[in-house]
Structures are given as C-alpha cells and as structure tokens.
LOVO-415568 format. One record per residue (C-alpha): y, x, z; residue number from 1. Coordinates in steps of 0.1 Angstrom, whole numbers, plus 5000, padded with zeros to 4 digits. Layout:
<sites>
+------+------+------+-----+
!    y !    x !    z !   k !
+------+------+------+-----+
!    Y !    X !    Z ! NUM !
...
+------+------+------+-----+
</sites>
This chain:
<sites>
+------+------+------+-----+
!    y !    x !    z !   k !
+------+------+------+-----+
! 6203 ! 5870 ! 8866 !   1 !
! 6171 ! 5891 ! 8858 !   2 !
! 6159 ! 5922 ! 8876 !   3 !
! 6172 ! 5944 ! 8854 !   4 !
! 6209 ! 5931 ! 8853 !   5 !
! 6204 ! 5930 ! 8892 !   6 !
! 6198 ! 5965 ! 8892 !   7 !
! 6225 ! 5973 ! 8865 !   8 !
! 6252 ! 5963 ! 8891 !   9 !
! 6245 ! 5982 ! 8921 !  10 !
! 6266 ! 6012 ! 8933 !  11 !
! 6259 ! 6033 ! 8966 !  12 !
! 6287 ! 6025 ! 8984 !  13 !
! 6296 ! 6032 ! 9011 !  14 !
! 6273 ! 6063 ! 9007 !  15 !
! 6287 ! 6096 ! 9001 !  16 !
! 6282 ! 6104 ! 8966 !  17 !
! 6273 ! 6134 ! 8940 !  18 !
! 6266 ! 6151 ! 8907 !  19 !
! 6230 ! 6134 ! 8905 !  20 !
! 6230 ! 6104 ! 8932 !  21 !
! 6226 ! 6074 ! 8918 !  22 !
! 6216 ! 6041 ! 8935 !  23 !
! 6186 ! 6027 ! 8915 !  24 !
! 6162 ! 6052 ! 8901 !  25 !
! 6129 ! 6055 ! 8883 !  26 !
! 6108 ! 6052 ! 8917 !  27 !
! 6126 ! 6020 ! 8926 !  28 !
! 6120 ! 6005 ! 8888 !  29 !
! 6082 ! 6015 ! 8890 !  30 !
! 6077 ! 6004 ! 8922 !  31 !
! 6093 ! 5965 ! 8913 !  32 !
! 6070 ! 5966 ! 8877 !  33 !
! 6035 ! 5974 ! 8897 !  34 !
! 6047 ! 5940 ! 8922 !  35 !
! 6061 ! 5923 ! 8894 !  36 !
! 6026 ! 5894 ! 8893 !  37 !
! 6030 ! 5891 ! 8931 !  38 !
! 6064 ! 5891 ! 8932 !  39 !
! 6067 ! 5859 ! 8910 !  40 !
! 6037 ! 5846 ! 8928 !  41 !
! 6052 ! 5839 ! 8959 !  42 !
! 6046 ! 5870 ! 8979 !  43 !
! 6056 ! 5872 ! 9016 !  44 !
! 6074 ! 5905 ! 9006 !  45 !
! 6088 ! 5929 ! 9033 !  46 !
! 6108 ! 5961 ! 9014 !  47 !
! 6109 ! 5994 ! 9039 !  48 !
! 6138 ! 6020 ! 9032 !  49 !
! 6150 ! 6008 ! 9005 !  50 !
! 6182 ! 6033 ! 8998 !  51 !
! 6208 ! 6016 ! 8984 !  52 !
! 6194 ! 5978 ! 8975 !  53 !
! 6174 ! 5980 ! 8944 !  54 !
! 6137 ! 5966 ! 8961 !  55 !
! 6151 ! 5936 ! 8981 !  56 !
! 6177 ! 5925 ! 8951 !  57 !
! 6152 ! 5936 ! 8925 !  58 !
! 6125 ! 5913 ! 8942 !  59 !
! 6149 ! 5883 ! 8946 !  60 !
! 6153 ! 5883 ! 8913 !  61 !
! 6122 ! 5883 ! 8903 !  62 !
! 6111 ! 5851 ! 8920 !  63 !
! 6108 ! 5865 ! 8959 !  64 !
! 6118 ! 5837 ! 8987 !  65 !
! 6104 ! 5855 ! 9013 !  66 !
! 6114 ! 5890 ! 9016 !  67 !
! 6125 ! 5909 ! 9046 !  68 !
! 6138 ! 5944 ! 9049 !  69 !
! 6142 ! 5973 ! 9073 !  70 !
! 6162 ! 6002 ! 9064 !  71 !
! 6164 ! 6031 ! 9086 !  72 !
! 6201 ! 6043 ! 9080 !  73 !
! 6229 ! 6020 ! 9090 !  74 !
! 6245 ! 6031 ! 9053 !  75 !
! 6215 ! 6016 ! 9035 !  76 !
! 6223 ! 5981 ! 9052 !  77 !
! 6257 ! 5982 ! 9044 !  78 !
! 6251 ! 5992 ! 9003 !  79 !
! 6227 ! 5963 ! 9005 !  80 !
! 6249 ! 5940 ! 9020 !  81 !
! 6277 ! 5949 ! 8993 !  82 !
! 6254 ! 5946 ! 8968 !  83 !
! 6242 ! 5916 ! 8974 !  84 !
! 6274 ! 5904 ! 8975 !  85 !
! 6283 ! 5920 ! 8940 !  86 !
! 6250 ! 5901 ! 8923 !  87 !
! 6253 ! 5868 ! 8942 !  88 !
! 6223 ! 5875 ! 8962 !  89 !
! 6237 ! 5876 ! 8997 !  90 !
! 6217 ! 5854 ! 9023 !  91 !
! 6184 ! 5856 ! 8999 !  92 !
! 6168 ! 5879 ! 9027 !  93 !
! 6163 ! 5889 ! 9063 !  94 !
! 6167 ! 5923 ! 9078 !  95 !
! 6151 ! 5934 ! 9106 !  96 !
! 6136 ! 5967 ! 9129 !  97 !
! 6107 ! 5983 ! 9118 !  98 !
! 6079 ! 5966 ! 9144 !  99 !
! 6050 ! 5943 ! 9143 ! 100 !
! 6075 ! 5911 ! 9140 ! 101 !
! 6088 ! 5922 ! 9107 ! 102 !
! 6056 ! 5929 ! 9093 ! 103 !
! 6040 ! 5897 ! 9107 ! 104 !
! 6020 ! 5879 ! 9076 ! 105 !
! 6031 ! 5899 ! 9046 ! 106 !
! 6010 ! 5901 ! 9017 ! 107 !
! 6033 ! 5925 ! 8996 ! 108 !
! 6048 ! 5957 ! 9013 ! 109 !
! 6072 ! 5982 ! 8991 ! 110 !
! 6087 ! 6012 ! 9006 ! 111 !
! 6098 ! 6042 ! 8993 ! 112 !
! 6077 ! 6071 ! 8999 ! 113 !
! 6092 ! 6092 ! 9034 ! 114 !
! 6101 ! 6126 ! 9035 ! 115 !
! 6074 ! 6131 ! 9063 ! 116 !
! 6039 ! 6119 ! 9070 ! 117 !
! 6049 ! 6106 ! 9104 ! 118 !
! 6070 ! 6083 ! 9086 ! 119 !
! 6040 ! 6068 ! 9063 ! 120 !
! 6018 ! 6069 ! 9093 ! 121 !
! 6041 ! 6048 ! 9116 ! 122 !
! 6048 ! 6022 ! 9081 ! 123 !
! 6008 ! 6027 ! 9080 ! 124 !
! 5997 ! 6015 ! 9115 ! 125 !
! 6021 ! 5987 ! 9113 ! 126 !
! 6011 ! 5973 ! 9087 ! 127 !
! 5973 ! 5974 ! 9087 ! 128 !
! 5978 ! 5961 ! 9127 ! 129 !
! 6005 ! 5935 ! 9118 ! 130 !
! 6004 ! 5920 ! 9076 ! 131 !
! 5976 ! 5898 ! 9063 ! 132 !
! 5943 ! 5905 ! 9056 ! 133 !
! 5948 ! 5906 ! 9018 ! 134 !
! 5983 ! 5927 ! 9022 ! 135 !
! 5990 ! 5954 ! 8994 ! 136 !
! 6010 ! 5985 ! 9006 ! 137 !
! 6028 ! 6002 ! 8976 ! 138 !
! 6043 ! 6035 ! 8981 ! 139 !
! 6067 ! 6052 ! 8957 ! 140 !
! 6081 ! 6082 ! 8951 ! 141 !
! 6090 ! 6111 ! 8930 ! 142 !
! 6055 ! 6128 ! 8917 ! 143 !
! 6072 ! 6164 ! 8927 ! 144 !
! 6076 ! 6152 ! 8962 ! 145 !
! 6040 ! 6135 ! 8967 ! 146 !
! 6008 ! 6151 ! 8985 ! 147 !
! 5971 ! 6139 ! 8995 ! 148 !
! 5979 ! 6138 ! 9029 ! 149 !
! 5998 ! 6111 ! 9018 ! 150 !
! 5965 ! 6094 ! 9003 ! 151 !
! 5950 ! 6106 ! 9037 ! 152 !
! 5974 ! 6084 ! 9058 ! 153 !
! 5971 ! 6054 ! 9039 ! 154 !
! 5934 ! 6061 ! 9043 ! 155 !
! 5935 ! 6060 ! 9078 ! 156 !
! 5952 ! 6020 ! 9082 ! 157 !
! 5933 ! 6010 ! 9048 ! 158 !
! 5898 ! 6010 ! 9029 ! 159 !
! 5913 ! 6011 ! 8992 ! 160 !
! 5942 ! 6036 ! 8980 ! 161 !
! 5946 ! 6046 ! 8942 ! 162 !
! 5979 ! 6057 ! 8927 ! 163 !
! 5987 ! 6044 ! 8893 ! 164 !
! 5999 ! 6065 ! 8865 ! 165 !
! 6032 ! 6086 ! 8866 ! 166 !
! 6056 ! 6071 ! 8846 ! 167 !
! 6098 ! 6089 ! 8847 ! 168 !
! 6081 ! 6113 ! 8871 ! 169 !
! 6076 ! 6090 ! 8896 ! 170 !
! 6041 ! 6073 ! 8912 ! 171 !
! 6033 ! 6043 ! 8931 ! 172 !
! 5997 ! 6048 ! 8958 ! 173 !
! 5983 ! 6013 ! 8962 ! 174 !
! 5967 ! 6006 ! 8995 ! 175 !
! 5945 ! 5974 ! 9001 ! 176 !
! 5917 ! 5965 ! 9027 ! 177 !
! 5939 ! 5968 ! 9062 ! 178 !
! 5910 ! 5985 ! 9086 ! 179 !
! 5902 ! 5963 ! 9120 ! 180 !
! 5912 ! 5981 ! 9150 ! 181 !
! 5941 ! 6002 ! 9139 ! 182 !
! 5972 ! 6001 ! 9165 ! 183 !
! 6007 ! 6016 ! 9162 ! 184 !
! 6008 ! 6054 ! 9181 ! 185 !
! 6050 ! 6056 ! 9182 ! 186 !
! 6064 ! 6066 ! 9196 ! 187 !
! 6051 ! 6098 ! 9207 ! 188 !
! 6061 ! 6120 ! 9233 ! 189 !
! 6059 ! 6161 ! 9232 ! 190 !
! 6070 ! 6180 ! 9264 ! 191 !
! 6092 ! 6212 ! 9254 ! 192 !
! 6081 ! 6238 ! 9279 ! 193 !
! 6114 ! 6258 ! 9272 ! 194 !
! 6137 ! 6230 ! 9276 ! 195 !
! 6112 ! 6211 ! 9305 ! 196 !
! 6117 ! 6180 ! 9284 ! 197 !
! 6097 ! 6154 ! 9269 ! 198 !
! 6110 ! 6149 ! 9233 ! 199 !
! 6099 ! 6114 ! 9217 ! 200 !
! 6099 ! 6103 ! 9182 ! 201 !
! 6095 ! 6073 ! 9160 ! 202 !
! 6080 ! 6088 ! 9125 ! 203 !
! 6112 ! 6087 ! 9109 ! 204 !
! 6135 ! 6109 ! 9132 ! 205 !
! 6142 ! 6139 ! 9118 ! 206 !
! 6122 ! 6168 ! 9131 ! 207 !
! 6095 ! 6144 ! 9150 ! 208 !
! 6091 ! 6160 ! 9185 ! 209 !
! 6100 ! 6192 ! 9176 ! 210 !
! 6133 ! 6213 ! 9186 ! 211 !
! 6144 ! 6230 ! 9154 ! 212 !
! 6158 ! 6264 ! 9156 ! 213 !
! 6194 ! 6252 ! 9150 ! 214 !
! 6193 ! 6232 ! 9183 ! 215 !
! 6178 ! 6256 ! 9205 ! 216 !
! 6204 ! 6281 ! 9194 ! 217 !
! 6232 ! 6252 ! 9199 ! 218 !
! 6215 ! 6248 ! 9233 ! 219 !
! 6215 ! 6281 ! 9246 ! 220 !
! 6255 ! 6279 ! 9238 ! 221 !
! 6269 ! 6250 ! 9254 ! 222 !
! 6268 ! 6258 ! 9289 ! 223 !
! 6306 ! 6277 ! 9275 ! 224 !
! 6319 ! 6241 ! 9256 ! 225 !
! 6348 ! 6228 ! 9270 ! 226 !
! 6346 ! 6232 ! 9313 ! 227 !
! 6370 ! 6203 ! 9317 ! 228 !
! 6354 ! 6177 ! 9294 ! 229 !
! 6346 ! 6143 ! 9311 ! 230 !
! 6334 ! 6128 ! 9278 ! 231 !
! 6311 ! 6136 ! 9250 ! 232 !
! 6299 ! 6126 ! 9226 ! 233 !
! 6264 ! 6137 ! 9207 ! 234 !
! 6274 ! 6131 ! 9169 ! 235 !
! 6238 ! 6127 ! 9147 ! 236 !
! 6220 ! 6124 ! 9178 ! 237 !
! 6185 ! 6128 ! 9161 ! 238 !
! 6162 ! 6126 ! 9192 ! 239 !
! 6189 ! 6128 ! 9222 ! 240 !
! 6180 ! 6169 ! 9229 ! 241 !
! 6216 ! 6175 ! 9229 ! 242 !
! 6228 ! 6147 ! 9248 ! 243 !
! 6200 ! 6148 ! 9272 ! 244 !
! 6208 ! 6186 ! 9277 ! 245 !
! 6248 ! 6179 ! 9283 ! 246 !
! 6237 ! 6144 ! 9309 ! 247 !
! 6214 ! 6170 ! 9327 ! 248 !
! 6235 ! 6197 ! 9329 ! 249 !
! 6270 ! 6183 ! 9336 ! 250 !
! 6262 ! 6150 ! 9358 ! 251 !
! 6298 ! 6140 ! 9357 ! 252 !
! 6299 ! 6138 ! 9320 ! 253 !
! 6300 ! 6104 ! 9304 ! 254 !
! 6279 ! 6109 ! 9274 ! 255 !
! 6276 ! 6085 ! 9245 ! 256 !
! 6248 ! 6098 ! 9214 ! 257 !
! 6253 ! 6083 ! 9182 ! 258 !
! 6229 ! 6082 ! 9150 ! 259 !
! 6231 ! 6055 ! 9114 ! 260 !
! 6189 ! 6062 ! 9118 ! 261 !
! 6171 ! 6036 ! 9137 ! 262 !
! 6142 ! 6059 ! 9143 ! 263 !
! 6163 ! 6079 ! 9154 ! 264 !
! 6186 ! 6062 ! 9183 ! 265 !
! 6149 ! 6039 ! 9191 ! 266 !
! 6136 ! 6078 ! 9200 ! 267 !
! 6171 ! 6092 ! 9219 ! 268 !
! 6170 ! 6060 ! 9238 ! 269 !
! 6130 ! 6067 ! 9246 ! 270 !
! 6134 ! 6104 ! 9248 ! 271 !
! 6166 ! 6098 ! 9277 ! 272 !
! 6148 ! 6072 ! 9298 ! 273 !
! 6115 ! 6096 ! 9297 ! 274 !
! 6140 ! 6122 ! 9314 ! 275 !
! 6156 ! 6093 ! 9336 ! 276 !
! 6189 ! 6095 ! 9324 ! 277 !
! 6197 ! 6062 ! 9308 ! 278 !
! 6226 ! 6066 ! 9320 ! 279 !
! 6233 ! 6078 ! 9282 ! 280 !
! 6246 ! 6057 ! 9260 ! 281 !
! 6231 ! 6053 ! 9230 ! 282 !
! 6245 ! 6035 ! 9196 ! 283 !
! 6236 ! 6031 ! 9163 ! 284 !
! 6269 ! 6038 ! 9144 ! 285 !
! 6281 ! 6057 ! 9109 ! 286 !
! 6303 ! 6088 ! 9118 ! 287 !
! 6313 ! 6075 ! 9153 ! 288 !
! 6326 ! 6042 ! 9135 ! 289 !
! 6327 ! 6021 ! 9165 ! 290 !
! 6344 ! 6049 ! 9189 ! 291 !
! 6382 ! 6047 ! 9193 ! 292 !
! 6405 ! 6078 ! 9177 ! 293 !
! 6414 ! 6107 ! 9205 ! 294 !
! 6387 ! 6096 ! 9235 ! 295 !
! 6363 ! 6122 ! 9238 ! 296 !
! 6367 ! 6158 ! 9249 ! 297 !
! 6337 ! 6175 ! 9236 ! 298 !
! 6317 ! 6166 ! 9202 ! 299 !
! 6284 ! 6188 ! 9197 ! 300 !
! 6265 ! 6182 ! 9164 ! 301 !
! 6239 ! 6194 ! 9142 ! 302 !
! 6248 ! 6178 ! 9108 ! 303 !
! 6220 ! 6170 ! 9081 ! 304 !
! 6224 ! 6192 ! 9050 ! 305 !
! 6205 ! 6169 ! 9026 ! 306 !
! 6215 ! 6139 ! 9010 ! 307 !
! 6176 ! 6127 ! 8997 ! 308 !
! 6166 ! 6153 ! 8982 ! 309 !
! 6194 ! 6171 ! 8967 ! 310 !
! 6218 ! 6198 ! 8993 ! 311 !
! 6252 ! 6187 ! 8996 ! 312 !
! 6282 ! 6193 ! 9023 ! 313 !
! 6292 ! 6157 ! 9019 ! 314 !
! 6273 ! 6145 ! 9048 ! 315 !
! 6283 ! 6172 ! 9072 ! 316 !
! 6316 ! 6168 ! 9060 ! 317 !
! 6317 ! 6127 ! 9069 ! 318 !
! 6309 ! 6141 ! 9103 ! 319 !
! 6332 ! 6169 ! 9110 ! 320 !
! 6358 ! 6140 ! 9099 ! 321 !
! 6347 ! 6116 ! 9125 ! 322 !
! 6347 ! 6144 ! 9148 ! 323 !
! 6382 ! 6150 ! 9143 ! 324 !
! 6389 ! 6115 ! 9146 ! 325 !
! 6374 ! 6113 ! 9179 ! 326 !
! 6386 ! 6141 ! 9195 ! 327 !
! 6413 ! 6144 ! 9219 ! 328 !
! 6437 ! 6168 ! 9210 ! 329 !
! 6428 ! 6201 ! 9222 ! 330 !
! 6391 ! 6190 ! 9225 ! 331 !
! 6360 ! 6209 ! 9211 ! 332 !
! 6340 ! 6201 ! 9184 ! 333 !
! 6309 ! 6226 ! 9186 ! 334 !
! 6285 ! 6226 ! 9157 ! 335 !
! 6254 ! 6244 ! 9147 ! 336 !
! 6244 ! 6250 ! 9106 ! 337 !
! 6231 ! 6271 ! 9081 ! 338 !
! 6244 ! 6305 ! 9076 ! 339 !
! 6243 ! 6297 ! 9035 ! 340 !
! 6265 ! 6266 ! 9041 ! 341 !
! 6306 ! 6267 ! 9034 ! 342 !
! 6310 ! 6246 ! 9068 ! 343 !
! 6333 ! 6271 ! 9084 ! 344 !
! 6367 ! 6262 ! 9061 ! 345 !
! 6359 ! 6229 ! 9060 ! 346 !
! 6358 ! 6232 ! 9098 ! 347 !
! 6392 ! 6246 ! 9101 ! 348 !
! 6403 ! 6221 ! 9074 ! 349 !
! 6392 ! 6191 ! 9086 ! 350 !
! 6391 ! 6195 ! 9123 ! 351 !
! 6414 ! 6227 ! 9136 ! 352 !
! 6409 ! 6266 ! 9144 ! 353 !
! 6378 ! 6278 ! 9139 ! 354 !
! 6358 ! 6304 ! 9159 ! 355 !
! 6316 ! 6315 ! 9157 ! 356 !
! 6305 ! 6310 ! 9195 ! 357 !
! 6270 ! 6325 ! 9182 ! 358 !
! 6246 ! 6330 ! 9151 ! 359 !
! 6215 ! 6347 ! 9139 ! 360 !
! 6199 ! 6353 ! 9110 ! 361 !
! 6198 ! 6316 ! 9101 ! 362 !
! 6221 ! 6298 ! 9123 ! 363 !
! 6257 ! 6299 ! 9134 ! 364 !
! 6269 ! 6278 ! 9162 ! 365 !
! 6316 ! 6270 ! 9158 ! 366 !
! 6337 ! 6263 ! 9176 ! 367 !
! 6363 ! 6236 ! 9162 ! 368 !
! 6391 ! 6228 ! 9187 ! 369 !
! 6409 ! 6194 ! 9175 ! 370 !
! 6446 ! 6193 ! 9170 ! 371 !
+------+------+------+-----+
</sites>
C-alpha cells in the first residue's frame, strides 16, 4: 500500500469530530514529502504528536522499519492504533514517552508544530541531548500558526534551521547540527504566591506554570462544593491545581486527577509530590474511562474549548458526560468556562439542575448536581 492510499484510509476515531476536522491534512502530507529520501533510506525515524496517525503510517509506508512514536493525548494513541489496524500496519512501530530513551539514536524526527514554545523547546532539548549527531528535526505546521520564536527555539538545541517553501498553507522548519552541551530543563517548577504552591510543567501542559483566570475563579469557589463528599475526582487535571487545592484543603478526601495529556498527568504527578501530597492519584485516562459509574461525590473541571485550532463544545461536552457517569446520584459536578460558551444547557442536559456558584466578566463557575 503506498503513502498516499495509507493516508486515504484514516479516520479520527475515537476523536470527537466537526465541520472542518479531518485526520490527515496538508501539514502532515508536507511534512512526509520533505522526509520522503530519508524515509526510504532507512531512517531511525521517531514521529512526536502525530494527531490522528498520518506520520507513523505515512512513514511505514514509505520504507521506515524503525520508527517510534509519542503522542501526547491518550485519543491520538487510540486513532493510531485503529488505524493501523484499518491499513494493515499494526505492530510496524513502537510507542513510547516523550524522554531521552525514545529519542536515543534517531536520525529523522517529525512532529507537528505545538501550540506553545515550551512545547518545541522541551521536543528541542531532547533531541539535540538524546538523537545522533547527524539527526534532522522537521517541524510542521500551518504557516498562520508559525512565529520566529519558533526558529529561535530550534536555534537554541541546533546550528542550522531553514524552513522550506509554503506549500497548502502549511511549512516545514528544518533543523540540523544538534549543539554539544544542551540538557533537557522540564520540568519546571513556578511557585504561585496566591495559592503558596509550586506549579510544575512539562512543555506541553496546558497553561505551563501558570494559573489561568478560569481556575483561580474555580478556586476561590470550592471551599462551598459538596461538604459531605469523601471522593473526587479532578476531570482534565491539567497541572494538578485543582486536585492539589481539594487534597490540601479537605485531608479526608480521596482524590483521584485524571488527564488523556501525558505532559499533563507527568506535571500533576510532579506538581503533587512538590506539595507532598502524593497521596493523589493520578491517571492518564479519556473522560474518566477507567473510573466505575456512580463512585465519586464531587467532579470539578475546567474543560478545554478547542479542538486544534478550531472552537467547539464537543470536547467539554465528552466531559460533562463522563462527569455524569461518574457521579453518584445527588453528587456535584462544579465547572468553570467561558461566559460566550452554551455550557449551561448542556450542563442541565447532560448532567442535572443547573445553578452559577459565581462569574465575572469572563468566567462563570456551575453547579451540576447529578441525578
């Protein structure tokens, strides 16, 4: 099967999907045509972030036997798992976390360009410390979505970067020349004066060590969520702020934090033993997947509102699901999102009645209690 009938077959699921999601795209065709030479020439290949399956398949195809993959979001290893499956390719590569064994020895490295420079920095230092001397770095992405402090990164792990031309709107940057000395920094660690906590984070997690506005609001709300509770859980646990707040607060609480990102449950888990309370427990999962229906008394979540690039309420929507799934009956699901969002009768739809425990110009913080 060539490349392009490999790339023909792939879907997104189990992805939530949209008017304008797809699973291959231009970024992910480029990105496989500036490798193709190395690619057939036997290329110790490892693909970073690759959405939905397009990079690892596309490079079997094309004559890869080495190729190893780590991607971030537990729904991206599941698409490529059914993928592969669907073109025959399963078993053709090995997955792996995003460390200095994965990159050990490459000489080809493809990853889709991150939505933040802490991100290409962490992919960066790994790489130049980790892959072979003569490794290439190519980094694609949508031309609308790609800045020089992206060519400054790269710059910092490598001697050589130059971007080839746009082609579909998209680019590739081409880094060569890994620089001696360079070491990986993540994760890092920020103390929050407000919240007298040390928030750590791998490049990927959303928000790095900051607090966003949503949380803090959240935050400042949940000494009111559900007195009784003796479980909880912290659904999209991003860097473990919530469910380091609730462990801190309420030491009788058995609290569980869930994320699909493996940036982001590597930084809850650092960002909880920093605060000494690994008592936490801390999984990677998809929408609570591996918790059991009506066992946990309180749910707080701050749900992404982006799928990619694009706004959608699909995402926040797979969550407020699981939420209700989870929840005992009678138990509280409290939430924080964005005023502009249609959360609040999806809320009442999907979990039970619906009340605002507090908002601001941005922000509104509800009150879901489960039937």
């Amino acid at each position: 099967m060539t490349p392009s009938e490999v790339l023909d077959r792939l879907r997104r699921e189990p992805d939530v999907d949209a008017p304008d999601l797809v699973a291959v795209d231009a970024t992910d065709r480029l990105l496989l045509d500036t490798a193709g030479d190395a690619l057939a020439g036997g290329a110790r290949v490892v693909v970073v972030d690759d959405a939905y399956g397009a990079l690892t398949l596309g490079a079997v195809a094309a004559g890869a036997t080495d190729v190893r993959v780590h991607q971030d979001l537990l729904v991206g290893e599941r698409a490529l798992a059914l993928n592969a499956g669907r073109t025959g390719l399963a078993g053709r590569y090995r997955p792996g976390s995003l460390d200095a064994g994965l990159l050990d020895g490459a000489t080809l490295v493809l990853a889709r360009a991150p939505k933040g420079l802490d991100a290409l920095r962490e992919l960066t230092e790994l790489t130049a410390a980790a892959a072979g001397p003569d490794v290439v770095l190519l980094v694609g992405g949508r031309v609308k979505h790609m800045t020089l402090g992206m060519n400054g990164v790269l710059g910092a792990g490598f001697t050589e970067v130059s971007a080839t031309l746009a082609r579909q709107k998209s680019r590739v940057l081409v880094a060569r020349g890994p620089r001696a000395g360079v070491r990986s920094t993540f994760p890092r660690c920020r103390h929050d004066a407000a919240l007298d906590l040390d928030v750590c984070a791998h490049g990927a997690a959303f928000a790095g060590t900051r607090v966003d506005e949503g949380t803090r609001l959240l935050l400042a709300a949940l000494p009111g969520a559900a007195p009784g509770a003796r479980t909880a859980l912290d659904l999209g646990c991003g860097t473990g702020v919530l469910a380091a707040a609730l462990a801190r607060a309420r030491p009788d609480l058995a609290v569980t934090a869930t994320d699909q990102s493996a940036a982001a449950v590597a930084s809850a888990r650092a960002t909880l033993a920093r605060a000494g309370l690994g008592r936490v427990a801390v999984l990677r999962d998809d929408a609570a997947g591996s918790l059991p229906d009506d066992s946990v008394d309180l749910v707080v979540c701050n749900p992404p509102f982006h799928v990619g690039a694009a706004l959608v309420t699909a995402a926040a929507d797979r969550l407020f699901t699981a939420a209700a799934r989870v929840l005992r009956p009678g138990g509280e699901l409290w939430a924080v999102w964005n005023n502009r969002l249609p959360h609040r009768a999806a809320l009442r739809r999907l979990v039970g009645p619906t009340r605002a425990a507090a908002h601001d110009r941005r922000y509104t913080v509800s009150v879901s209690t489960g039937r």
